[in-house]
N, C-alpha and C positions, 0 to 999 in steps of 0.2 A: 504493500500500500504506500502511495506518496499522499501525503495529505497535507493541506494550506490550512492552516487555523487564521479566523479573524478576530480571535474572543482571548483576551489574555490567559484569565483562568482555565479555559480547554489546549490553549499553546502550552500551559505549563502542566496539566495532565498526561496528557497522551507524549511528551519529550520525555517525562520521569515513568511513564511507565510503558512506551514502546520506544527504546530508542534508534535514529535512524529510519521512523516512520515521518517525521515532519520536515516537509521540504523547507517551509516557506510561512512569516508569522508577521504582525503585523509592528511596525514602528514601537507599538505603546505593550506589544509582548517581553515584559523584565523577566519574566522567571520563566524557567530555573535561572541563576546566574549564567552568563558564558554562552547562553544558546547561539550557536551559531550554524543559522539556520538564511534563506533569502528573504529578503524585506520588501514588504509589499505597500506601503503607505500606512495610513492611518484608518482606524476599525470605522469610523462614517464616510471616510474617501478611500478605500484602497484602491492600487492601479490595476485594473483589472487584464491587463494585456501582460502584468509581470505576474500577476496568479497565471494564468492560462497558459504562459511560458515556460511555467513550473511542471503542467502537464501532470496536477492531481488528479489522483484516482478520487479522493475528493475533498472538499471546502467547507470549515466549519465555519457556522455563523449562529448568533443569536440576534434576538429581536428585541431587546433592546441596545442592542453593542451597536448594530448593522445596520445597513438600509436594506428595507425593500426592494429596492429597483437594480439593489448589486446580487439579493439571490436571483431576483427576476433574470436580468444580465447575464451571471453565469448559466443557469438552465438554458437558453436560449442558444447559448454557445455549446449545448453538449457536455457542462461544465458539470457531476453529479454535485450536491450540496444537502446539507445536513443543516436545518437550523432548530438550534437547540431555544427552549423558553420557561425555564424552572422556574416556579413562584412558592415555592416549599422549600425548606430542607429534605425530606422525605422526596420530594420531589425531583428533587438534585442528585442527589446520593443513589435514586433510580436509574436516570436518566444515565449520569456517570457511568454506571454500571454497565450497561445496555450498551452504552459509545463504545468503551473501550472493547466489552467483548467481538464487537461488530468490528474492531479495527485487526484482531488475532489476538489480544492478551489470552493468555492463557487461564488466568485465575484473576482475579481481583487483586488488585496491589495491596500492599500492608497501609498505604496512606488511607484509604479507602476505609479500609477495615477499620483502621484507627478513628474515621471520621464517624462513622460509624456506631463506634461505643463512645465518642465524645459527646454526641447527640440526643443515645438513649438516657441520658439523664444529664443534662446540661447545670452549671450554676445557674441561679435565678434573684433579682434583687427582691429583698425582702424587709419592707412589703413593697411589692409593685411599685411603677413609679407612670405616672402621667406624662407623658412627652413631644414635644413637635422634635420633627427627624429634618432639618434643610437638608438638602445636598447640592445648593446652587446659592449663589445670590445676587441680585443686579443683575434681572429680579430673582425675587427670592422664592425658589423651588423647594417642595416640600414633598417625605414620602405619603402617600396615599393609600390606596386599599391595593388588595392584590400585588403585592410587590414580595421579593426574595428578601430583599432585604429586611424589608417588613416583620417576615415571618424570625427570620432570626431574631430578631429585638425582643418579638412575644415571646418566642421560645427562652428568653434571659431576665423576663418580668419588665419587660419595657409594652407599655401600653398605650399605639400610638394613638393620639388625639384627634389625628387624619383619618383614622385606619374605615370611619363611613364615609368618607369622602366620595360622591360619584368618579374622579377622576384617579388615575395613580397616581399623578404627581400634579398636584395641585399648584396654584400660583399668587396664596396669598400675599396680603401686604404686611411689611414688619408690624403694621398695626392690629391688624387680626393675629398676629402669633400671640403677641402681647397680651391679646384679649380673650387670647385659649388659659390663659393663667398655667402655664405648665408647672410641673414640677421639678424635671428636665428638659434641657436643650442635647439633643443627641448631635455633637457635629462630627463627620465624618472626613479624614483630610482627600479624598475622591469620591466624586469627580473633582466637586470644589474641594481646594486645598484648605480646610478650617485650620486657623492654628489656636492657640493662646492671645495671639495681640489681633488675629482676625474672625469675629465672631460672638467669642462672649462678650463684648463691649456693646453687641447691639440686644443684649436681654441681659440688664442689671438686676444684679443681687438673687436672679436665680440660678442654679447649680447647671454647669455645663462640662459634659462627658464627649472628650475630644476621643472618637475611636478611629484604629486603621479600617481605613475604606477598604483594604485587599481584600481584610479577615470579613465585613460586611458583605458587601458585595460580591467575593468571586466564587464562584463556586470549580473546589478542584483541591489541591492536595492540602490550601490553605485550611481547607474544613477541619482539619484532623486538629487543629489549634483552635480556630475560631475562638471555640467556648469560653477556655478559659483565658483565652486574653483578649478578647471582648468582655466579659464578665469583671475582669480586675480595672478595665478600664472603663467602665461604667460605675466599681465603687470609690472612684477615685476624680469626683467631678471638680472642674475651675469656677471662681466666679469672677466676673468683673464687675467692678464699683461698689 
């Protein structure tokens, strides 16, 4: 199999656990360290004549990483494509499964496994905590219902404020966040980079949990951590002012 990953989290599964199967990964694919693999642009513009030149047997994509019109694109060209869309942990951890065996793994990786039992019983904040989740701002984007990310935060006793929102990523104004009265601010440093001096200075004096966006967000061998270092990093919030 030669296979183009567009999705960081499935470029750094399928390298750690077939290696030698991935031709070809996308600008914004870091992990594993060292991959040295061909570069295809960025996961919303790749160049799709350097995928195609790579000549995979096939191209991973998700739907929220990807466009539409580049699965459309490759199909058109003969191109086979895979686009992956977890909104679970359970979800993830299936899906995973499924990919890899379809690629020839033999067995399920030990990250896998490990993600695995890190999941069947996760830490959890105790008691629950009330939350808006941004992950953008100017303007300022928020998680919503139906989301992976989402699901992780429940699974850790974070109870998003959004989570009936009709939309998945809603587009309130800093003044409605305000007037959700949370009890946490989740900010995650991807996509938007949150830091300490960017972020909690715009929700004074309540409790802000700066988590890594990999461990939120990606779904892949970063699972097998996730838990507990999202869990440590959500009892350990900043405040500003």
């Amino acid at each position: 199999m030669r296979v183009v990953s567009l999705v960081p989290s499935l470029t750094e599964a399928v390298a750690l656990t077939l290696p030698g199967t991935l031709v070809g990964a996308t600008d914004w694919c870091s992990h594993p360290a060292g991959l040295d693999v061909a570069r295809v642009g960025g996961s919303k513009y790749p160049d799709l004549e350097r995928v195609r030149a790579l000549r995979p047997d096939l191209v991973l994509l998700n739907v929220e990483e990807n466009r539409r019109a580049d699965a459309d694109a490759l199909r058109a060209a003969g191109v086979p494509v895979r686009v992956t869309y977890p909104r679970t942990v359970p979800g993830a951890l299936t899906e995973l499964g499924e990919l890899l065996a379809e690629l020839g793994a033999p067995a399920e990786p030990d990250w896998l496994r490990a993600a695995r039992r890190a999941w069947a019983e996760p830490p959890r904040l105790a008691p629950a905590r009330r939350a808006v989740v941004p992950v953008w701002r100017r303007p300022w984007v928020v998680l919503g219902a139906d989301t992976f990310a989402g699901d992780v935060l429940r699974r850790l006793g974070v109870v998003n404020a959004y989570d009936e929102h009709p939309e998945r990523y809603p587009r309130p104004s800093l003044a409605e966040l305000r007037d959700r009265s949370p009890e946490l601010v989740v900010l995650p440093d991807e996509p938007y980079r949150f830091t300490a001096e960017d972020g909690p200075e715009a929700f004074p004096g309540v409790p802000c949990a700066l988590l890594s966006g990999r461990h939120l967000t990606w779904y892949g061998p970063s699972l097998a951590e996730a838990p507990a270092l999202l869990a440590d990093q959500l009892s350990r919030p900043v405040r500003a002012g």
